[in-house]
C-alpha positions in Angstrom: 26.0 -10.5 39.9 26.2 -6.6 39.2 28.6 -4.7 37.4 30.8 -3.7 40.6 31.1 -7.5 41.5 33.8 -7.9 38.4 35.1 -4.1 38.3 38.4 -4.8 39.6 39.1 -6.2 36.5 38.3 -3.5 34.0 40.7 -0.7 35.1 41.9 1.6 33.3 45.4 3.3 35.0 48.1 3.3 33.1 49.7 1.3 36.2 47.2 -1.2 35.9 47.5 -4.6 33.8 44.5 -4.2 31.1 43.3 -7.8 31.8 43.5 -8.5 35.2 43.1 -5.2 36.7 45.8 -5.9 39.5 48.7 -3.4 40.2 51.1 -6.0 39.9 54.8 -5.4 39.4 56.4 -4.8 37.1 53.7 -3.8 35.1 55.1 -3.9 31.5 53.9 -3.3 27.9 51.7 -5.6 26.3 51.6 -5.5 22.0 48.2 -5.9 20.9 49.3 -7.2 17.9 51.8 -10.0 19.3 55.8 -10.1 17.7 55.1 -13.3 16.2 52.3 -11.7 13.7 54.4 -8.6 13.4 57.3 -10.2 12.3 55.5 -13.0 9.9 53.8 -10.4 8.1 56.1 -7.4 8.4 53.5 -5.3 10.4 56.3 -3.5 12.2 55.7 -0.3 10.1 52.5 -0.9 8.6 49.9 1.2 10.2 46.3 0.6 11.4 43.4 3.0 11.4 41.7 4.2 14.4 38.7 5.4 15.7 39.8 9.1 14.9 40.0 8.1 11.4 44.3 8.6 12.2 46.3 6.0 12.0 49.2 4.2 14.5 51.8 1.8 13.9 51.2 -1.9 15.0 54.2 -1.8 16.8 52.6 1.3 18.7 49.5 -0.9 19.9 50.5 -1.4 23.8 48.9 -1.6 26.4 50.2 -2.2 30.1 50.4 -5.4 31.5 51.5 -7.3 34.8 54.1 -9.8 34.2 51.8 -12.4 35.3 49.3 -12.1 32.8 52.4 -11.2 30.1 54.8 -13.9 30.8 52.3 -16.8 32.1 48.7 -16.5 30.4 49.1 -14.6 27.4 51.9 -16.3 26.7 50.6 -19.9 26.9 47.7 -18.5 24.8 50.1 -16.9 21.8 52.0 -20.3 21.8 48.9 -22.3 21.2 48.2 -19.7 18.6 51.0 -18.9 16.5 52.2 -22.8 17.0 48.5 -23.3 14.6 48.9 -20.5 12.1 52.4 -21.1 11.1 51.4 -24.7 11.0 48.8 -23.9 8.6 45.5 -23.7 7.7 44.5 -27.7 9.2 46.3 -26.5 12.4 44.4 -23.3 12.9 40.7 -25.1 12.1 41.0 -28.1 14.7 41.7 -25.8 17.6 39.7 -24.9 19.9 37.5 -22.3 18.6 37.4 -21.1 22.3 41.0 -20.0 22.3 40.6 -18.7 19.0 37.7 -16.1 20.4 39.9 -15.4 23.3 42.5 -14.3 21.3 40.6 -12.3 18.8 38.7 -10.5 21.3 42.4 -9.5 22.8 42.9 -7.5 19.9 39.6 -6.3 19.5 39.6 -5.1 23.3 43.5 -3.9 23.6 42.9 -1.7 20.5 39.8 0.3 22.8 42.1 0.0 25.6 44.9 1.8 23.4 42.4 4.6 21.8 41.7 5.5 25.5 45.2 6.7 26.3 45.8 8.5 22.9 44.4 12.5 22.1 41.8 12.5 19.9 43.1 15.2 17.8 46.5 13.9 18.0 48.5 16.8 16.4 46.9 19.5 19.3 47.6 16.5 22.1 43.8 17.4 22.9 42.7 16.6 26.7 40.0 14.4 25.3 41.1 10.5 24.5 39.7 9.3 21.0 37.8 7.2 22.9 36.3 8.0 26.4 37.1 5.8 29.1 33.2 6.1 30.5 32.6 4.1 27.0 35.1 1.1 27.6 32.3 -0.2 30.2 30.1 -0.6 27.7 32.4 -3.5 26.7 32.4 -5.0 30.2 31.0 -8.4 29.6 34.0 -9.3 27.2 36.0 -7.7 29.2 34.9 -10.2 31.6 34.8 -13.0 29.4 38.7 -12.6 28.0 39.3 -13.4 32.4 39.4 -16.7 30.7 42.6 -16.1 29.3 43.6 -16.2 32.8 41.2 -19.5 33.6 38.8 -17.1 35.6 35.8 -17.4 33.4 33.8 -20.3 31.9 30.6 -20.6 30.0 29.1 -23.9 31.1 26.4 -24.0 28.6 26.1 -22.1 25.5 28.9 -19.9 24.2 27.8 -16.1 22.8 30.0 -15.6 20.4 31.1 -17.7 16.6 34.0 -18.5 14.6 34.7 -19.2 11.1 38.0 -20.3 9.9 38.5 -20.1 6.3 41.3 -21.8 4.1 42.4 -19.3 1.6 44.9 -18.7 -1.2 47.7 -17.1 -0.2 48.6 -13.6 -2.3 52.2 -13.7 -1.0 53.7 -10.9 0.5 52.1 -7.5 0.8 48.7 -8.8 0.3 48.7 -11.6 2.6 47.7 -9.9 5.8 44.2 -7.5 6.6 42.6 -6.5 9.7 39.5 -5.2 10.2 36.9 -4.9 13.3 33.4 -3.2 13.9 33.2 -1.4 16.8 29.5 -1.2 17.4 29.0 -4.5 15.7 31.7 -6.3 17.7 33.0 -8.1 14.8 36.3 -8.9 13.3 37.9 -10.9 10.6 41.6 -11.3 9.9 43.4 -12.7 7.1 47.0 -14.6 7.4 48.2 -16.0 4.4 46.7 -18.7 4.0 44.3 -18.8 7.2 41.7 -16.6 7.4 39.5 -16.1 10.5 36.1 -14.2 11.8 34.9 -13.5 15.1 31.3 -12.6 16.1 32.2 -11.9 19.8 28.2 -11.0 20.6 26.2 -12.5 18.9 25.0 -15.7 20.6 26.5 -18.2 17.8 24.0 -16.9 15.1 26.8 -16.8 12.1 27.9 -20.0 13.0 24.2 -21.3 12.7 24.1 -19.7 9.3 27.1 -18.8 7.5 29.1 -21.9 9.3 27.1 -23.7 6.4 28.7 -22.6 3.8 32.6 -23.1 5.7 31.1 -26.6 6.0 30.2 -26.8 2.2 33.2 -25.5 1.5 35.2 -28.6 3.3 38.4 -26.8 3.2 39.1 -26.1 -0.1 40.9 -22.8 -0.5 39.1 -19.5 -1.1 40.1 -16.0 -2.6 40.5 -13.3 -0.3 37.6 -11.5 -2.3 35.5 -14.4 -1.1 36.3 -14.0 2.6 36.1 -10.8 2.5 32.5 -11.1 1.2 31.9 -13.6 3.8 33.0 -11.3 5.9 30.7 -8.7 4.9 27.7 -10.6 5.2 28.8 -11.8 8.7 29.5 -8.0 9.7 25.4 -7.3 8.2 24.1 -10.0 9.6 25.1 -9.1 13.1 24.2 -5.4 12.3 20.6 -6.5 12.2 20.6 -8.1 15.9 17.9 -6.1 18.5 17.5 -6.2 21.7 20.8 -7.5 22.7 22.0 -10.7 24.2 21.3 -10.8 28.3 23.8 -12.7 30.6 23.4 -14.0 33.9 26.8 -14.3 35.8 27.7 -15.8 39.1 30.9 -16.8 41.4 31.7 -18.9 44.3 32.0 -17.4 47.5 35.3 -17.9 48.1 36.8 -16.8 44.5 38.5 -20.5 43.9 36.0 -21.3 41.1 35.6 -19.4 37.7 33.4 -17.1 37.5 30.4 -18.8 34.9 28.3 -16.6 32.3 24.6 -18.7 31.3 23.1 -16.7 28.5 19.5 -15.9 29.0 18.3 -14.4 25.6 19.3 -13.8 22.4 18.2 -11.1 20.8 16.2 -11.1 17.6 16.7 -10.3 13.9 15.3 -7.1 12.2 14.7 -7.9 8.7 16.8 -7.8 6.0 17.8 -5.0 3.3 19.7 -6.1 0.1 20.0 -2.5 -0.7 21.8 -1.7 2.7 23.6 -5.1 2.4 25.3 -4.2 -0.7 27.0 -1.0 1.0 28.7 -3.3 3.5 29.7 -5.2 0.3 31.3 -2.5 -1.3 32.9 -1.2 1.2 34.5 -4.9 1.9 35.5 -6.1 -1.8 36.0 -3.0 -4.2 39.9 -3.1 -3.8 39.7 -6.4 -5.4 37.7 -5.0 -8.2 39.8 -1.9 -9.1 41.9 -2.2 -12.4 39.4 -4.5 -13.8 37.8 -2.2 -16.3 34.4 -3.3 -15.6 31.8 -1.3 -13.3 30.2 -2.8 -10.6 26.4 -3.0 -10.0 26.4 -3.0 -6.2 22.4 -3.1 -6.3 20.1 -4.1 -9.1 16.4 -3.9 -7.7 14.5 -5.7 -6.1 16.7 -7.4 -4.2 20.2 -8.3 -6.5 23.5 -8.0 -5.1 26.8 -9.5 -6.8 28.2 -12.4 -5.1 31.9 -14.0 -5.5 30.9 -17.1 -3.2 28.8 -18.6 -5.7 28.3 -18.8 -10.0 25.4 -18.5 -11.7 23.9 -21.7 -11.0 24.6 -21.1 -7.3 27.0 -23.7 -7.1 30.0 -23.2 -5.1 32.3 -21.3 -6.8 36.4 -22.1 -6.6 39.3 -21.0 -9.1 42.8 -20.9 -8.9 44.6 -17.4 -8.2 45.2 -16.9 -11.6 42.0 -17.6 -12.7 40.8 -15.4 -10.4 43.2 -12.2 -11.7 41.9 -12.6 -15.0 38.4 -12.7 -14.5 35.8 -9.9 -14.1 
């Protein structure tokens, strides 16, 4: 199928619903970020960073939507959600990591379809949007993938994207929530108390080849935020080094009953790997932890050293309590 085959779903009016496409009515307002994650983790206020390097209140993040989608698909999808993470870490992990992807990739996707209403240079309401509405094609295929919110999509076979949820101890509040995603990378990984989760939404289930290994060494046993946040890091790196792309090949029924089905047909391939440019998406990822501690970090010791939190010195598996892990270097 061609791109025009699925492009009444990717519209882009502000009287259009941002997942279906259709000019239902009433068409309302969407949060990105739903009121149940707002409210558990006071994100009301708190502000997230755009594209423009500005930055927007959560409760800013809508987008419209049709009531059908609102009330009826989303809403079944939140319930199964929310109903996991406030039951806890052994909730969110036996999911299905399905729902889980379509959620994620919600956010990911309704924060694009946000930047493309607002001014890039806010403060002179400048004509141009922070991000161009030509570019939210390139996004397409998960645009076309999240129709399964909606039961519209399927893929029969193999899945393109992984997850990784992560048991983690919990900070309490004001350091119990992050978010962060990677545009061109099409990553994200976001921390809730106790539950900590990353998304590779294209990247044909590589990270959960790889890094899945060590969430299954780690059989559940809680983590430090520094250590998924490494994790993260080397997911985000990992996926950096794809080429080529992943190629889909899409099809429908003729009369539109059936899901639309997505077989992947390649997967890309792995350029090879740089410790030295590895330990800049470290940095970036885990000095907060490190700042107070009075010791300065060696981000890169040649040939090929990096620090690591996921592991000691023997390269065993390395787990400490939250105090333990404020008082050590």
């Amino acid at each position: 199928m061609t791109d025009e085959d699925f492009s009444d779903f990717l519209q882009t009016g502000n009287d259009r619903c941002f997942l279906c496409g259709t000019q239902r009515t009433p068409i309302t307002l969407e949060h990105v970020f739903p009121k149940w994650l707002q409210n558990r983790h006071g994100l009301w206020n708190q502000k997230i960073g755009l594209l423009n390097e500005t930055k927007i209140p959560y409760r800013n993040l809508l987008i419209p939507c049709c009531s059908t989608c609102n009330q009826e698909d989303l809403a079944r999808l939140e319930s199964t959600i929310s109903t996991a993470v406030l039951s806890g870490y052994e909730a969110c992990s036996a999911i299905d990591e399905r729902l889980l992807y379509l959620w994620s990739g919600k956010l990911f996707y309704g924060i694009l379809r946000k930047e493309i209403t607002l001014s890039r240079e806010r403060s002179k309401q400048d004509p141009e949007s922070i991000f161009p509405k030509e570019l939210l094609k390139s996004f397409s295929d998960l645009h076309l993938f999240l129709q399964g919110i909606r039961g519209a999509h399927e893929f029969p076979a193999n899945v393109p994207y992984s997850v990784l949820v992560c048991n983690l101890h919990d900070l309490g509040e004001q350091r119990n929530f992050c978010f962060r995603d990677s545009l061109f990378n099409m990553t994200l990984a976001i921390r809730m108390g106790e539950i900590g989760i990353i998304i590779a939404l294209e990247d044909a289930g590589l990270t959960k080849i790889s890094y899945g290994r060590y969430v299954e060494a780690v059989a559940g046993r809680k983590l430090h935020p520094i250590q998924f946040d490494e994790l993260s890091a080397k997911v985000l790196y990992q996926v950096s080094r794809i080429e080529g792309g992943i190629t889909y090949i899409t099809s429908k029924s003729r009369s539109g009953s059936q899901p639309i089905f997505t077989h992947i047909m390649s997967n890309g391939r792995l350029r090879q790997q740089s410790q030295e440019e590895f330990a800049q998406v470290l940095k970036v990822y885990v000095s907060n932890w490190l700042k107070g501690k009075g010791v300065e970090t060696q981000w890169f010791v040649p040939p090929n050293l990096v620090p690591t939190w996921m592991t000691d010195e023997t390269g065993a598996l390395l787990f400490r309590s939250p105090d333990e892990w404020e008082t050590s270097d």
